[in-house]
C-alpha positions in Angstrom: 5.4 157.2 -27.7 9.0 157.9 -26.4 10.4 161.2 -26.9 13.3 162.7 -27.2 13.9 166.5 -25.4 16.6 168.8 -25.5 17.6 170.2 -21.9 20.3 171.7 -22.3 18.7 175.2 -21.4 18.1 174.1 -17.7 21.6 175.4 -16.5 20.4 178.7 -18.1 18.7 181.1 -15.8 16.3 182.6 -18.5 12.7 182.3 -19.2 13.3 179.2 -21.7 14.8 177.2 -18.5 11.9 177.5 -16.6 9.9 176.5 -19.8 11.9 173.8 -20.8 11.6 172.8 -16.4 7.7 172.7 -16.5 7.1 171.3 -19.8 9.4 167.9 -18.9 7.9 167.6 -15.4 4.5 168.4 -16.6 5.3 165.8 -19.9 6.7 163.3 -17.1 3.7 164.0 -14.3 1.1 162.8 -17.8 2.0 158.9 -17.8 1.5 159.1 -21.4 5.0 159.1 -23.1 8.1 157.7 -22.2 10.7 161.0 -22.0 14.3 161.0 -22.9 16.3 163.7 -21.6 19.7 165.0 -23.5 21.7 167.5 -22.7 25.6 168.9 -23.2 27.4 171.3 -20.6 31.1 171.6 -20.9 31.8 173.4 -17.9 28.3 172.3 -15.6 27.5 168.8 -16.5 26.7 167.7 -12.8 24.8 170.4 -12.2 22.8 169.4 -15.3 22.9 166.1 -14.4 21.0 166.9 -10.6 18.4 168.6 -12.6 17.3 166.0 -15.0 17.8 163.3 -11.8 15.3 165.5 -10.5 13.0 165.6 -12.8 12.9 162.2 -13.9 12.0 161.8 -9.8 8.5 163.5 -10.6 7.8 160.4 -12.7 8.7 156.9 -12.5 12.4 156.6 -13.0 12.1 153.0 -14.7 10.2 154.9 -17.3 12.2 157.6 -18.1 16.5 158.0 -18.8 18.6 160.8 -19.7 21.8 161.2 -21.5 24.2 163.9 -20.4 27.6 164.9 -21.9 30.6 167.5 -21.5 31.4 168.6 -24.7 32.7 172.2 -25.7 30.3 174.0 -27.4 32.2 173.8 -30.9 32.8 169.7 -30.4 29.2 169.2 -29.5 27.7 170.9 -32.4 30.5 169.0 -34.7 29.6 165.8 -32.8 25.9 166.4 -33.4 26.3 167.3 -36.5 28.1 164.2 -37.7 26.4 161.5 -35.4 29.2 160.8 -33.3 28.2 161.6 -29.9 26.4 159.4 -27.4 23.2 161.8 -28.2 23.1 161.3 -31.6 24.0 157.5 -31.7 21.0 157.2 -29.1 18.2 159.0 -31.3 17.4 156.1 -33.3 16.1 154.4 -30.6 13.3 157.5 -30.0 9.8 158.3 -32.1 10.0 162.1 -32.2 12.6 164.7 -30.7 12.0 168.2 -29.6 14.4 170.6 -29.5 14.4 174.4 -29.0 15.7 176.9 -31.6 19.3 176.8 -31.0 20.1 173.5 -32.1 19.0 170.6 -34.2 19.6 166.7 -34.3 21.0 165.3 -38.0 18.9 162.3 -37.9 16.8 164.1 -41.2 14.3 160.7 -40.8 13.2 161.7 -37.3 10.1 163.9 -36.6 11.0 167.2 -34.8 9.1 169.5 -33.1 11.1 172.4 -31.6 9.4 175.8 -29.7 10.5 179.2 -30.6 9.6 181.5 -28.0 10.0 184.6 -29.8 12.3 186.4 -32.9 13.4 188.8 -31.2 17.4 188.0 -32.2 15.5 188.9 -35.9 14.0 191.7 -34.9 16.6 193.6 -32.8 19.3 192.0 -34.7 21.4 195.4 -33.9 21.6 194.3 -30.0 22.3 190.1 -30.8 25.9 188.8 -31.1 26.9 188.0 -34.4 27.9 184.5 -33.9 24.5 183.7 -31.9 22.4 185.1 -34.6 24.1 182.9 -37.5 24.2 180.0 -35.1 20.3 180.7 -34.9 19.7 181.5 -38.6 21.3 177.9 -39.0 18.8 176.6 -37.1 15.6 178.1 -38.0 17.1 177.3 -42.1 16.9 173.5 -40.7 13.8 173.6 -39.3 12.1 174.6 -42.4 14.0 172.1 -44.4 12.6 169.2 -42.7 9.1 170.5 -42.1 9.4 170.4 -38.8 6.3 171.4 -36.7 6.9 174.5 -34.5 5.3 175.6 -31.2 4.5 179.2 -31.3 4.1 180.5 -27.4 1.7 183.2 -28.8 -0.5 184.6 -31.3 2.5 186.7 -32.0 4.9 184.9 -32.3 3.1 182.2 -34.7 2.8 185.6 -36.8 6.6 186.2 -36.5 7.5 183.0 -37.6 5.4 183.1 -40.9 6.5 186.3 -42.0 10.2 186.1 -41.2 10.8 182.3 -41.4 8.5 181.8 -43.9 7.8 178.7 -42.0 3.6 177.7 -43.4 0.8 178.5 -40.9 -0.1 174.8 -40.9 3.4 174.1 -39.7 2.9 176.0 -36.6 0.5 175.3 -33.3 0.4 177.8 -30.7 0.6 176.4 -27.4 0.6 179.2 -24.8 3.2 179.0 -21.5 1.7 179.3 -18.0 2.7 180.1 -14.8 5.8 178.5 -13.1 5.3 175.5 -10.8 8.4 176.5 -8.8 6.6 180.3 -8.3 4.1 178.9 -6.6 6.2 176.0 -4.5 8.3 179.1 -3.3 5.3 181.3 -2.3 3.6 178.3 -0.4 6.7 177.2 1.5 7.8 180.9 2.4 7.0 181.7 6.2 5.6 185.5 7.1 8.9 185.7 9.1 11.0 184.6 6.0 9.3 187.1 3.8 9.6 189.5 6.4 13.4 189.5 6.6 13.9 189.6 2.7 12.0 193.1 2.8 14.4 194.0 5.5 17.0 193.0 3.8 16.1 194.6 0.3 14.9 197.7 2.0 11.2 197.6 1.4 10.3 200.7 3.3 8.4 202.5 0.7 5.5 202.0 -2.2 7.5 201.6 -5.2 6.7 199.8 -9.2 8.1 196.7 -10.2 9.4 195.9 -13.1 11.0 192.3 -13.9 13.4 191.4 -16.7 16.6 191.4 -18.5 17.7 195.2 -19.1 17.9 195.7 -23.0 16.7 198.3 -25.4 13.1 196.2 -26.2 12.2 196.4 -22.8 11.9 200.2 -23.0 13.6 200.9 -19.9 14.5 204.2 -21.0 10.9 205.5 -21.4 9.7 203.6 -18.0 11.9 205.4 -15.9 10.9 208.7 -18.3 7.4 208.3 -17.4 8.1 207.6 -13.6 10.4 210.5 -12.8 7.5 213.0 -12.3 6.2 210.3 -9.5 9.0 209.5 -7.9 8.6 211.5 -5.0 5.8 209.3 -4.1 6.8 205.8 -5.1 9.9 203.8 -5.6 10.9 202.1 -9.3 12.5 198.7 -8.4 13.8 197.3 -11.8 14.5 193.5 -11.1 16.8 191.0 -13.7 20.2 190.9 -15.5 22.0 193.9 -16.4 21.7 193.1 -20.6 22.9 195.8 -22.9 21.7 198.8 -22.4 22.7 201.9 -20.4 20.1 202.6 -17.7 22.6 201.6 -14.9 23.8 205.3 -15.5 20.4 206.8 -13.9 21.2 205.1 -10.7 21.9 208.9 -9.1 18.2 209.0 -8.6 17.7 207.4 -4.9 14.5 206.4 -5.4 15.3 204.2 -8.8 16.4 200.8 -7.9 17.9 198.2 -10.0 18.7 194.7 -7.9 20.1 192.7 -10.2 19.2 189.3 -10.5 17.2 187.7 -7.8 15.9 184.7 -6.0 12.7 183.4 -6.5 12.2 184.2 -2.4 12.8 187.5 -3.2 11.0 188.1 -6.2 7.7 186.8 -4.9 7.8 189.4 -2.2 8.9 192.1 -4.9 5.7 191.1 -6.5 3.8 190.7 -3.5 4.6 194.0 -2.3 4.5 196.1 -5.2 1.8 198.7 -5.8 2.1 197.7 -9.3 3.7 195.8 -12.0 4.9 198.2 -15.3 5.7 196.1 -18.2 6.3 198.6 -21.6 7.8 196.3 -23.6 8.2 197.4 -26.9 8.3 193.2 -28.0 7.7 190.1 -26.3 7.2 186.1 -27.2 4.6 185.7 -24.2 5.0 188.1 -21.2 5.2 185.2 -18.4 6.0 188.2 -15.8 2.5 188.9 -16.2 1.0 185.8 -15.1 3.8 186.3 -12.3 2.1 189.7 -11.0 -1.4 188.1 -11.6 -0.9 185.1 -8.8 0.2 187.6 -6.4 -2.7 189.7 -7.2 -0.2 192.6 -8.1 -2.0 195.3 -11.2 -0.5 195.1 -14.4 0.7 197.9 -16.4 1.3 196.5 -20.1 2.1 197.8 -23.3 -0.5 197.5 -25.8 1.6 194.7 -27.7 -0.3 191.6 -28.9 2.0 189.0 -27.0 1.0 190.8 -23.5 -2.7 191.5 -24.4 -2.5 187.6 -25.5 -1.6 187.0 -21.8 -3.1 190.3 -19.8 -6.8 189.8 -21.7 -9.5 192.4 -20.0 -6.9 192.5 -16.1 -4.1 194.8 -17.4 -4.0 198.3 -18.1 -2.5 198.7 -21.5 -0.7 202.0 -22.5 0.9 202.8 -25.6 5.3 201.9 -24.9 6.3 204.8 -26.8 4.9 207.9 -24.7 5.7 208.2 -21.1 3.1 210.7 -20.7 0.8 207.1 -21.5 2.4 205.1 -19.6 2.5 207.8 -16.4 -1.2 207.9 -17.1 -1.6 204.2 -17.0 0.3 204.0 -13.9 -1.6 207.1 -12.0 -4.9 204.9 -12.9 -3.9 202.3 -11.2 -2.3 204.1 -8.0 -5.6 206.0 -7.8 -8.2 203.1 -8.3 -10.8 203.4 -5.7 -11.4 199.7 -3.6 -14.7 198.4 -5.9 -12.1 198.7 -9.4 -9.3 197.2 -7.4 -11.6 194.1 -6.2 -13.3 194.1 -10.1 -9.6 193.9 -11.7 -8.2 191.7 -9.4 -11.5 188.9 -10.2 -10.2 189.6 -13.9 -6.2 188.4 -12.6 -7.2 185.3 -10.7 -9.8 184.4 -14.2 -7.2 184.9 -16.3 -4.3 183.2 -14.4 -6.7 180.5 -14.1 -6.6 179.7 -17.9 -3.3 179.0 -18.7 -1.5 175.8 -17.2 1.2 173.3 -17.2 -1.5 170.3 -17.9 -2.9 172.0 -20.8 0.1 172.6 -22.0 1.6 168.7 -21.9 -1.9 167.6 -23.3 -1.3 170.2 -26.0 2.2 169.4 -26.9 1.6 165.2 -26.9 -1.1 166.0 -29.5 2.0 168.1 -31.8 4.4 165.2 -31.4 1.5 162.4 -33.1 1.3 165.2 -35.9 5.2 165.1 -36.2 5.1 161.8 -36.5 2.4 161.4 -38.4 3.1 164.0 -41.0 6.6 162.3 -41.5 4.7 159.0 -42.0 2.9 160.6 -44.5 5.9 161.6 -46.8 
């Protein structure tokens, strides 16, 4: 079977890169298929380049090729559109492509698969750019055209895509993320003085919460830090990721509320690793991968009681209800205040539940969609 894969997304340093990262290598580490990589950057092609060199190096190279090109945006969509890039002239040569929600190939006679992580841009259509959303919209309108089968990353989401996509259930196959290879390279290769200097250096002198992710309004920021004032004279909030569109940079006056920005994976695993728990109120996710995050460091989870992060969290998390602090304090005081037998008995639950999500499953999973692609195209 030779397929086709979008990845584009690897330049990007968002939750679908590291997807897009594991799924290859973890597609490539299977020996089953031969993997195409394609992929357009106008302003970082090497850099896109490096990372598909390196991930064709997990496999064996003879098997595997990629096809990387520096278009702008606008030419490579018009160039995709019309088959007259070197992408699109290559795709005939491939049994089923996979792409991710942004962006289609015109070959109508070739099986697709594409992953949608989340609707989100649907959902809080208020907060997405205009031309993003269409650009989306376009795409999600040509996946349904040509039946093409969809990985759901959740429960959720699968749900989402039904009743706003109106996309048929037996369209869809949930195949759930897990926990990134390169999070765990990082926490093996880091040294106890290494990880001693980045607390130094981030100023890891008292308890504090950790939260991790891009600041917008569905994260619930806003309510976090509402719930933690009332602690804050005994532990820190840390708030870890890009500054996204909403306004909580303005409650910076408060010494003991942190935001950092975005970080390295060196310095996130000690964030986690150090963190007298994890608070994760988000009013919607597609998956929650921070969870599985706090679970291999053996951090407790605070979670809103969402269906995404309960997909993930199962019986290890405390779930509160995102929309009173008072609920969420709550949450947080139980965990602060857990005596050393419910600490031990919740962190058992963590290491069981990390345990069942990973990258294997999820490459045996995916193989199995693309023979239903390509089957169910066969069939027409």
């Amino acid at each position: 079977m030779r397929v086709g894969i979008d990845i584009s997304s690897l330049i990007y340093d968002r939750g679908v890169s590291r997807y897009t990262y594991n799924l290859v290598r973890a597609l490539i580490a299977s020996d089953q298929i031969e993997v195409n990589l394609y992929g357009s950057s106008w302003r970082q092609k090497s850099e896109l380049v490096a990372r598909a060199e390196a991930l064709i190096d997990h496999g064996h190279r003879l098997q595997h090729n990629y096809t990387i090109q520096s278009w702008p945006p606008k030419l490579h969509a018009l160039g995709w559109e019309w088959g007259l890039n070197p992408i699109a002239k290559s795709l005939p040569q491939i049994d089923v492509f996979h792409s991710w929600d942004w962006s289609q190939p015109p070959d109508k006679k070739l099986p697709l698969v594409s992953t949608i992580h989340d609707l989100a841009m649907l959902k809080f259509s208020n907060t997405a750019h205009p031309d993003i959303l269409t650009a989306h919209q376009k795409s999600w309108k040509i996946l349904k055209d040509r039946q093409a089968h969809i990985i759901a990353v959740s429960q959720a989401t699968k749900k989402d895509i039904v009743e706003l996509l109106q996309v048929p259930p037996y369209l869809i196959t949930v195949i759930p993320e897990a926990l990134p290879r390169e999070i765990v390279e990082v926490d093996l290769l880091m040294t106890e003085a290494q990880a001693a200097q980045i607390q130094l250096e981030l100023n890891l002198n008292r308890p504090y919460l950790l939260f991790v992710g891009t600041r917008e309004p569905r994260k619930n920021l806003t309510k976090l830090i509402e719930a933690w004032l009332p602690l804050a004279q005994d532990v820190d909030l840390i708030i870890a990721g890009a500054k996204g569109w909403d306004l909580t940079s303005k409650l910076t006056a408060n010494p003991r509320l942190r935001f950092l920005g975005k970080v390295t994976d060196q310095q996130l695993s000690v964030l986690y690793r150090e963190a007298e728990a994890f608070v994760y109120p988000s009013l919607y996710e597609g998956f929650g991968l921070p969870i599985l995050e706090a679970f291999h460091y053996g951090t407790p989870v605070v979670a809103a009681e969402v269906s995404a992060l309960m997909e993930v969290a199962g019986n290890a998390a405390e779930y509160v209800n995102p929309q009173d602090p008072a609920l969420i304090r709550a949450g947080i005081i139980k965990i602060l205040t857990e005596d050393l037998e419910a600490q031990q008995k919740r962190l058992q639950r963590m290491q069981i539940r990390r345990q069942m999500f990973s990258w294997d499953s999820v490459a045996k999973a995916t193989i199995s969609v693309y023979a239903t692609a390509m089957q169910t195209v066969a069939d027409v």
